[in-house]
N, C-alpha and C positions, 0 to 999 in steps of 0.2 A: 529482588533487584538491588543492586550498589543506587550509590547516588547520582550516579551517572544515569541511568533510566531510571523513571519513578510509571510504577500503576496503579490504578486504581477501579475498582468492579464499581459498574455504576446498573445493577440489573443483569441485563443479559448482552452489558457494553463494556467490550473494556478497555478505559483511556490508557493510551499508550505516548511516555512523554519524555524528547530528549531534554537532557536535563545538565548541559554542561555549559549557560549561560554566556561564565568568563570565558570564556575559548570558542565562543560563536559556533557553538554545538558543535565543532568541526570532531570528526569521527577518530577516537587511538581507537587501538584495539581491544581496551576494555569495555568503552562503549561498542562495538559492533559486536561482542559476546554478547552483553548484558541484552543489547536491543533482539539477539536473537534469540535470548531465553524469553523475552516476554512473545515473542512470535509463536511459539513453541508451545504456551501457557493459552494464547489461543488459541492455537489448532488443536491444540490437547482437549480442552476442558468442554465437556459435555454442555456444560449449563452456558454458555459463553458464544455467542451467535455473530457479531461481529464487532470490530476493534475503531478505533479512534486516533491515530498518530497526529500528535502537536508537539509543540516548540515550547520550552521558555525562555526568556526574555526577548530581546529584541528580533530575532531572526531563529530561522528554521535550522539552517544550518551552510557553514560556509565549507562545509565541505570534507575533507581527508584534512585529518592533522599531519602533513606527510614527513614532519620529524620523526613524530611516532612511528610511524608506520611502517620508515625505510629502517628503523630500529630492529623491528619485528619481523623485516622480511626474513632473514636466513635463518627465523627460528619456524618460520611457517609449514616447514612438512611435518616435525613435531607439534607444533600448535598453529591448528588451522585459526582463519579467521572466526569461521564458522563455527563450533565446536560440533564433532560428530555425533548425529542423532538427533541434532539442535535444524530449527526452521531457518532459514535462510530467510531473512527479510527482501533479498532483491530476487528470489527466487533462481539464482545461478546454478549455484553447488548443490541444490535440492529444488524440489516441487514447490512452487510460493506456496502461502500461506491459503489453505483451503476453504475458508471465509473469509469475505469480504475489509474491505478497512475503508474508511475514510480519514482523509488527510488533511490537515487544516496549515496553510502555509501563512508564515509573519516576514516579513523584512525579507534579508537574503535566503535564498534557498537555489544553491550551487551546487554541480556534479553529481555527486553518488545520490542528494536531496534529492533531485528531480527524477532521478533512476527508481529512488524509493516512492514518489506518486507515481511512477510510469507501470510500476507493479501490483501498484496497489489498486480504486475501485473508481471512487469520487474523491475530487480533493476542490474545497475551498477553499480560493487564497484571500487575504486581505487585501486593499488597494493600493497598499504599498510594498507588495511582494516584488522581488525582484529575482531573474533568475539569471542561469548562466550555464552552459555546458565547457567549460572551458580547458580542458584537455589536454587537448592539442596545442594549447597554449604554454602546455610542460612537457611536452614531450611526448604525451599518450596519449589512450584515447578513451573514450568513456565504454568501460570496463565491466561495469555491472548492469547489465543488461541493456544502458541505452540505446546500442547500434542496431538493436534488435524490436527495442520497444517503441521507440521515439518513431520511426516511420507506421508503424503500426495504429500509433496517436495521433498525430497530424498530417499523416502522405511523406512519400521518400523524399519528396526537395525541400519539402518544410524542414523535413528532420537535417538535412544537408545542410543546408539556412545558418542554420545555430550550431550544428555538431561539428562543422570545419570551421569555421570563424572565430569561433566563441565568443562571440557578442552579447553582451547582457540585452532582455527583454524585461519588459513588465508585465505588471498582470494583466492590463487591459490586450497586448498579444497573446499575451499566453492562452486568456479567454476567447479571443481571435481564433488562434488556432487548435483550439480542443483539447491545450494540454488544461486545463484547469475547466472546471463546470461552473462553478461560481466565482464572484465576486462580491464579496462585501466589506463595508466599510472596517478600519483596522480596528481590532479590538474585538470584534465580534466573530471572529473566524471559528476558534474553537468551539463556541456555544452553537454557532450554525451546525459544523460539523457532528455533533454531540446532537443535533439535533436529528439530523438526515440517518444518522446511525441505528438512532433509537426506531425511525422507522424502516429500515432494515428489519432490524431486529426484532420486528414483531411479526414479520412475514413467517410465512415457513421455511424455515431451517434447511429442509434437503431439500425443498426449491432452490433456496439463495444457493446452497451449495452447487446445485447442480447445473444452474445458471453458470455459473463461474469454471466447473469442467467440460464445459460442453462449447463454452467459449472457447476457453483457450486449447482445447485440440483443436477448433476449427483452427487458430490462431497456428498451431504449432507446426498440426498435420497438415491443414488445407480443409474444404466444405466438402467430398467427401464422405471423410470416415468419419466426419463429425456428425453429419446427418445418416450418416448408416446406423450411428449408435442412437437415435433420435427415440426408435422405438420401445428400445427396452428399457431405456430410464423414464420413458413418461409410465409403462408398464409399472416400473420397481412404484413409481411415487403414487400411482391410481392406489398400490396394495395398502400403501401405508395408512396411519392409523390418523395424520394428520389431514390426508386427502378427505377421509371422510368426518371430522372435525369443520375442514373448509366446507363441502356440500350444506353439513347440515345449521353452518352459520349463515348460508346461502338462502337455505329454505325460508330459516325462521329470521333471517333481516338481521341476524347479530355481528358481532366483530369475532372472529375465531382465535381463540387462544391455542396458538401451535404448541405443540410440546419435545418436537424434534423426535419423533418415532412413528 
């Protein structure tokens, strides 16, 4: 990674961190590569179960840098945002990220920000998070999946609420309305975060996975062709070697160390 996104393997977690401070995370497009090679790096990486996306310094992120950006547009059919064969972090241009993430939100956290919790799993904000879909406020509209994920999260008129307006909220709405699962006091988001990850991460692996596609075709297709597929992935997970890992930590009362096979 540049310095614009920093990671770091914490186990079988891997923290994922914007990292452009002075410029209030807001996104060029060197960071939305960079953020989509560390996406890439977990979906890729066998030993690597689920991810951690946080902030540094004051705020999560205020958004598109849109000088950069409108820079970069007429170079875009040549150099996507995304680079090809790389993970989409909002899940657009490709399949999101096929494990889990948890998000840990600081200060502001504006636009494409809240697009990136809306993709991602759990996200705890701080108490002084503050958010904003604000758009339509320049002319567009939220672009990276919000139109699509935001009613999905809190109902169509919640999502209407904030996505025509662009009114700022806080955390204590946010947590209101089920964009965010936690709240806790500022300072302690990321270690929460890091926290809830870690127990992800001890689960079994093609559960959590399968948790996560079976969701979102319900989400995509409808219930369904989600529950027609219902029987053959609890079949594939009965075969595997960690189904019976879980039984026989079941038997004898222990904690099952999964191994992702």
């Amino acid at each position: 990674m540049s310095e614009l996104i920093s990671v770091e393997r914490r186990g079988h977690v891997l923290l994922i961190g914007l990292n452009r401070p002075d410029k209030l995370n807001a996104f060029n497009p060197e960071m939305i590569r960079e953020l989509a090679a560390a996406y890439t790096l977990l979906a890729e990486d066998k030993d690597l179960r689920c991810g951690v996306l946080w902030a540094a310094g004051s705020d999560f992120t205020a958004g598109l840098d849109m000088p950069a950006i409108a820079r970069h547009v007429p170079k875009v059919i040549f150099q996507p945002f995304i680079p090809r064969g790389m993970t989409d972090p909002w899940g657009v241009s490709t399949a999101p990220c096929p494990k889990p993430l948890v998000t840990a939100i600081n200060g502001r956290c504006y636009t494409l920000g809240i697009e990136l919790l809306l993709c991602n799993q759990v996200t705890v904000a701080a108490d002084n998070a503050r958010f904003s879909q604000y758009e339509v406020s320049r002319g567009l509209f939220p672009f990276g999946g919000g139109t699509v994920r935001w009613p999905l999260a809190v109902g169509t008129n919640n999502a209407y609420r904030y996505m025509l307006t662009g009114d700022w909220f806080d955390a204590a709405e946010a947590l209101r309305l089920g964009l965010v699962q936690e709240v806790v006091p500022a300072g302690t988001e990321r270690d929460r975060a890091i926290e809830l990850a870690g127990k992800i991460a001890e689960q079994a692996p093609l559960g959590v996975q399968a948790v996560l596609r079976s969701t979102r075709l319900a989400q995509a297709k409808g219930t369904g062709p989600a529950l027609g597929k219902l029987s053959w992935q609890i079949l594939r997970l009965f075969l595997s070697k960690d189904a019976r890992r879980g039984v026989e930590a079941f038997k004898n009362r222990t904690t099952a160390k999964f191994e992702g096979d």
